[in-house]
C-alpha positions as CSV (number, residue, x, y, z in Angstrom):
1,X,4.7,-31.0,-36.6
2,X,2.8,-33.9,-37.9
3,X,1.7,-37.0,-35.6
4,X,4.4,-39.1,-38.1
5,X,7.2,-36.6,-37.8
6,X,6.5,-36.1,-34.2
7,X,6.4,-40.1,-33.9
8,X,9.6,-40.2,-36.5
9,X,11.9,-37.9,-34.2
10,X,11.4,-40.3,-31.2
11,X,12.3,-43.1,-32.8
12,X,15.6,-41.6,-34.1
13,X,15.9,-40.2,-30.8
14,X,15.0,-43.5,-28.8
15,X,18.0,-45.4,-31.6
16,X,20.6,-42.7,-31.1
17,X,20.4,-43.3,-27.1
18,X,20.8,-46.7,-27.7
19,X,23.6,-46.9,-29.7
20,X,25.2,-44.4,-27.7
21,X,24.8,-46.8,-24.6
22,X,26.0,-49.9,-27.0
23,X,29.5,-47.8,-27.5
24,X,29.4,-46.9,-23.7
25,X,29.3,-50.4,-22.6
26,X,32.0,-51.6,-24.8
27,X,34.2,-49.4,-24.1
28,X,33.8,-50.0,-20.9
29,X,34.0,-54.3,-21.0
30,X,36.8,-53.0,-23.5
31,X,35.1,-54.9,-26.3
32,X,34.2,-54.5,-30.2
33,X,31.4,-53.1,-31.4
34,X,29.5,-55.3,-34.6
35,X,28.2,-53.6,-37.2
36,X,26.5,-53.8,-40.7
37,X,28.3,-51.7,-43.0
38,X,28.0,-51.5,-46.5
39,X,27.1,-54.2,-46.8
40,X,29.1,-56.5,-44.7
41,X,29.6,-57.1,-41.2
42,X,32.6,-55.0,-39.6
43,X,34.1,-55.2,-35.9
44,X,35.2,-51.9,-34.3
45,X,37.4,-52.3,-31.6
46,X,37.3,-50.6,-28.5
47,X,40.2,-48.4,-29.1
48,X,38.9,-47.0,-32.8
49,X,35.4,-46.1,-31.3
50,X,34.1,-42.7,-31.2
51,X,34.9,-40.2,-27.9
52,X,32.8,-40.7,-25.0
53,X,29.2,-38.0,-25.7
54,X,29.1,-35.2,-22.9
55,X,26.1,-35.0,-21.1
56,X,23.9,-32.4,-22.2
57,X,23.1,-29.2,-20.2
């Protein structure tokens, strides 16, 4: 694996945890979640967000 691929994977990884802790938190304040998609701005409320992720092994 290439320094870049090596350095690409942790950034995915590093956004994926984040965004995973961004659902957490509002589902737990029971808030929407804004996002940009395509190409406009769309709310998600709490109760249309995805299950909760179970922790890995």
């Amino acid at each position: 694996m290439t320094k870049e691929e090596l350095l690409f994977e942790q950034a995915e990884k590093a956004m994926q945890e984040a965004a995973d802790r961004v659902v957490e938190e509002a589902r737990r304040t029971n808030s929407s979640v804004v996002v940009w998609e395509d190409g406009a701005v769309r709310h998600i409320p709490p109760d249309q967000l995805p299950p909760p992720k179970q922790p890995s092994p």
